[in-house]
Structure formats: structure tokens, C-alpha cells
N, CA and C of each residue as an Amber inpcrd file, in Angstrom:
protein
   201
 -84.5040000  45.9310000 -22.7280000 -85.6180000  45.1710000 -23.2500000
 -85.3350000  43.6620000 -23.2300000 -83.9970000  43.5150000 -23.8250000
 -83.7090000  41.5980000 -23.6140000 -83.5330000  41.1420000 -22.0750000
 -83.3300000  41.8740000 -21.0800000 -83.7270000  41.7910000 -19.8120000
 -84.7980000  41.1000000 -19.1200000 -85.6570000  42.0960000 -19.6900000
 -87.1930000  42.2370000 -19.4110000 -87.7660000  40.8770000 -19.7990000
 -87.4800000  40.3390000 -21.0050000 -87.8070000  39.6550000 -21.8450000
 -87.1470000  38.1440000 -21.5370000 -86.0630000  38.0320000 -21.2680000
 -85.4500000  37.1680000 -20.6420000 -86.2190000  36.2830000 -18.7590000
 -86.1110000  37.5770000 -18.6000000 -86.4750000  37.5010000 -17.1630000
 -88.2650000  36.8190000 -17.3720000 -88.8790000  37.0950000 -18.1220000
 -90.3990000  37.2030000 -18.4190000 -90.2850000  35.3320000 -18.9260000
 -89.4550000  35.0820000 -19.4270000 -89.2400000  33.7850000 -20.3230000
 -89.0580000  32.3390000 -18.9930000 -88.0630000  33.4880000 -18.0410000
 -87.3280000  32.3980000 -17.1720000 -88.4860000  32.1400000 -15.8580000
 -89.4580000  33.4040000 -15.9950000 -90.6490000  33.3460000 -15.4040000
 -91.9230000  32.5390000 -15.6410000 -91.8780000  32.3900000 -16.9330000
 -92.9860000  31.3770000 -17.3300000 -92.4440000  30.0960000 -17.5050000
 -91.4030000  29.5690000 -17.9540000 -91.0030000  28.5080000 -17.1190000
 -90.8440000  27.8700000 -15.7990000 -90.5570000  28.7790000 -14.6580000
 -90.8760000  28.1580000 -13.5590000 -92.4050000  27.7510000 -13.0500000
 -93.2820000  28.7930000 -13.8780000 -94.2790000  28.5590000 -13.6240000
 -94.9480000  27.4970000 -14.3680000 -94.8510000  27.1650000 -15.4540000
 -95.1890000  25.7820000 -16.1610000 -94.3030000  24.6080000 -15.4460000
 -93.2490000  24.4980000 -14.7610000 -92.4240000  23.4980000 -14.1390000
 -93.4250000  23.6570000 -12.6860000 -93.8950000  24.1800000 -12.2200000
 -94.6920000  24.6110000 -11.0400000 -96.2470000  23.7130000 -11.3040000
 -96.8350000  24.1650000 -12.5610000 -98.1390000  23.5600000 -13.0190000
 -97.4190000  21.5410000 -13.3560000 -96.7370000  21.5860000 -13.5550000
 -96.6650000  20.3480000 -13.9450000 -96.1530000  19.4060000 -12.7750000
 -95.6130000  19.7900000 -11.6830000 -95.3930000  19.1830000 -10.4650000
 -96.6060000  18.9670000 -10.0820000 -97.4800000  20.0650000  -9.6370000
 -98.7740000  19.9640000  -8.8880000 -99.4570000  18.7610000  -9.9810000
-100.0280000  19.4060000 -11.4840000-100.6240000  17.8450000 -11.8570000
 -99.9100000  16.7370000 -11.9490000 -98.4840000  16.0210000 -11.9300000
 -97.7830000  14.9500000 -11.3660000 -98.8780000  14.6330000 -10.1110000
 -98.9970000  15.4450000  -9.0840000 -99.2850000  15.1990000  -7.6690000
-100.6140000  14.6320000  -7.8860000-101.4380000  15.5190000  -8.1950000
-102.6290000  15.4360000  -8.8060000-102.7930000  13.6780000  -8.9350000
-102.1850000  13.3180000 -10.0660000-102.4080000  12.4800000 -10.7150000
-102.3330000  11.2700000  -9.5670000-101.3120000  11.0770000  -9.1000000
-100.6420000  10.2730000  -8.2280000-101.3880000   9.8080000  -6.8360000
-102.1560000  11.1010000  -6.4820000-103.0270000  11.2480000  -5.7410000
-103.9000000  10.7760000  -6.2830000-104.6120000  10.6260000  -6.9410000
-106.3770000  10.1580000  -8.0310000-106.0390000   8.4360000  -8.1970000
-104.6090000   8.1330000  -8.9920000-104.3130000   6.9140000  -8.6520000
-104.3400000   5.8720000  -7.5050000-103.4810000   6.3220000  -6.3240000
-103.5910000   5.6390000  -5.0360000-105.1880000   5.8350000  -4.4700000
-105.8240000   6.7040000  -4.7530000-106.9860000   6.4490000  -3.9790000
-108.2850000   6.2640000  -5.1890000-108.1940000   5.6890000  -6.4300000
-108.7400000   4.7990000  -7.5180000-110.0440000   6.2990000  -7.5700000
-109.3970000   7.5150000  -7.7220000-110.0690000   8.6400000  -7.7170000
-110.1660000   8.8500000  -9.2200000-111.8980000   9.3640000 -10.2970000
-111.2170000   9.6030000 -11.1800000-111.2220000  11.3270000 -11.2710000
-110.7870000  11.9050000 -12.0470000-109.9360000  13.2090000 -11.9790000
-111.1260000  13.7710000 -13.0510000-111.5430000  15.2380000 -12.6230000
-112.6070000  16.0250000 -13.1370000-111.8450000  16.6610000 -14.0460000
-112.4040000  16.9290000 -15.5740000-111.3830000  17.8940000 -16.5750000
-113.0710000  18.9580000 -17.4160000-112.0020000  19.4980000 -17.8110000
-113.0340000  20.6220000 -18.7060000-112.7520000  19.7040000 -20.4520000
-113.3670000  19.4450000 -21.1360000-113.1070000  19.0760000 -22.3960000
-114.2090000  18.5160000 -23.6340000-114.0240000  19.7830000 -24.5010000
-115.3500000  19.5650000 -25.2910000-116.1800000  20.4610000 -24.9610000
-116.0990000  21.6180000 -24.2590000-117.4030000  22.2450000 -23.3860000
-117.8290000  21.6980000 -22.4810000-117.2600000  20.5250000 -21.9260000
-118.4350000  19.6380000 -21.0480000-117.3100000  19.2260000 -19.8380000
-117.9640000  19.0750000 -18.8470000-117.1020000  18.6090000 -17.4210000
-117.3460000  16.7510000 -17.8090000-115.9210000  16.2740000 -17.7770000
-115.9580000  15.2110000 -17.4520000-115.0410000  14.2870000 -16.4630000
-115.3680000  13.6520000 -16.3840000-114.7090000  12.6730000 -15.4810000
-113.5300000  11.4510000 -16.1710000-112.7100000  11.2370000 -15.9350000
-111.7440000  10.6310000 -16.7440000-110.2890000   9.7140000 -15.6930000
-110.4170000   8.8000000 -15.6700000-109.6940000   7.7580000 -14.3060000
-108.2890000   8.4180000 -15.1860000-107.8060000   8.1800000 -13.3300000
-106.3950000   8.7790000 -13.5380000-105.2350000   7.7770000 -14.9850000
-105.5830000   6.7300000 -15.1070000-104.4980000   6.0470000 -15.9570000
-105.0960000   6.8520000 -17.6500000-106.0140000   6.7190000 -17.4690000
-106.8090000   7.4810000 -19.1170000-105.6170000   8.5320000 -19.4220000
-106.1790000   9.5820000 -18.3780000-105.5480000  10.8150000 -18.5740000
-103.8500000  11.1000000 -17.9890000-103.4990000  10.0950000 -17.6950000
-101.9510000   9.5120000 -17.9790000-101.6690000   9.2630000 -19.1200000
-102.1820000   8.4950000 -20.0850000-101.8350000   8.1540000 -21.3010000
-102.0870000   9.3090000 -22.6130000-102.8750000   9.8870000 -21.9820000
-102.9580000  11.2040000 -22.7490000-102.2640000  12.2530000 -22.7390000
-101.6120000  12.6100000 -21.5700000-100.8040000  13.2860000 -21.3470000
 -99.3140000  12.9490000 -21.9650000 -99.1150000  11.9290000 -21.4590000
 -97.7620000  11.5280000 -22.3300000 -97.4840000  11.4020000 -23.5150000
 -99.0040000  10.9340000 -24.6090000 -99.0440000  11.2710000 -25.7390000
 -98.8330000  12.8060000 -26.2170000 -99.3250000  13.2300000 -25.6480000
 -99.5270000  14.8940000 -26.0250000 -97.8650000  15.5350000 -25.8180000
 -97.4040000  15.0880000 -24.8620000 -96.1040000  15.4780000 -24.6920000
 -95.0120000  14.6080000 -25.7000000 -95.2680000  13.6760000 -26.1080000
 -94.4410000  12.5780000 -27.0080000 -94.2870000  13.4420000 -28.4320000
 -95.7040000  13.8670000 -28.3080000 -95.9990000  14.6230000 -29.9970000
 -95.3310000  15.9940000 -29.5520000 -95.2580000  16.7050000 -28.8200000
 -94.7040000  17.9860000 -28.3640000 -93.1120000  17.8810000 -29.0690000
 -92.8760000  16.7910000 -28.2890000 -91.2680000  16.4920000 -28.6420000
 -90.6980000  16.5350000 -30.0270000 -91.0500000  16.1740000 -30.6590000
 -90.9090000  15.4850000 -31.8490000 -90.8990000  16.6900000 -32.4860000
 -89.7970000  17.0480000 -33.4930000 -89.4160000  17.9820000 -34.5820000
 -90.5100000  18.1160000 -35.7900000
């Protein structure tokens, strides 16, 4: 069972390290070409320039960190 469970753990980490490369790319991409980046939020599709949702992200992860 700690196998299973292990293995399941080391699996959803690559895959969140996987999601977070691609939106890096994402982002980087929307930047160089002054693209802004489509999100779901609120119920509602919006539109949001790549530096916005840079700064949000890093907030969100700043607060993640933190004990």
C-alpha cells in the first residue's frame, strides 16, 4: 500500500512540475508577443495581460510558502 501511495505522490508531482513548465511557457509566450492570456475566473471568461497574471501568480505562490 505505501508503494502504491508513494508512487501515486511521485506521480502527481511530476505532473504539477509538467503543468507549471507549460504555464511558465504560456506566459512567456503572451509576453513577447504583448498577447493577453484567456482565464476562467468568477464564472466568467476573462482576459488578463500576461504581467497581471504574473503578479498573481507569484503572489499566490509567496502565500503558499509561508508557514
Amino acid at each position: 500500500m505505501k508503494n502504491e501511495t508513494d508512487r501515486d505522490t511521485r506521480m502527481v508531482e511530476k505532473i504539477d512540475a509538467a503543468i507549471r513548465q507549460a504555464a511558465a511557457k504560456v506566459l512567456e509566450r503572451a509576453k513577447q508577443t504583448r498577447t493577453p492570456l484567456v482565464i476562467w475566473e468568477d464564472d466568467q471568461i476573462k482576459e488578463v495581460s500576461p504581467e497581471k497574471l504574473e503578479m498573481r501568480i507569484a503572489a499566490k505562490f509567496s502565500a503558499e510558502s509561508r508557514p
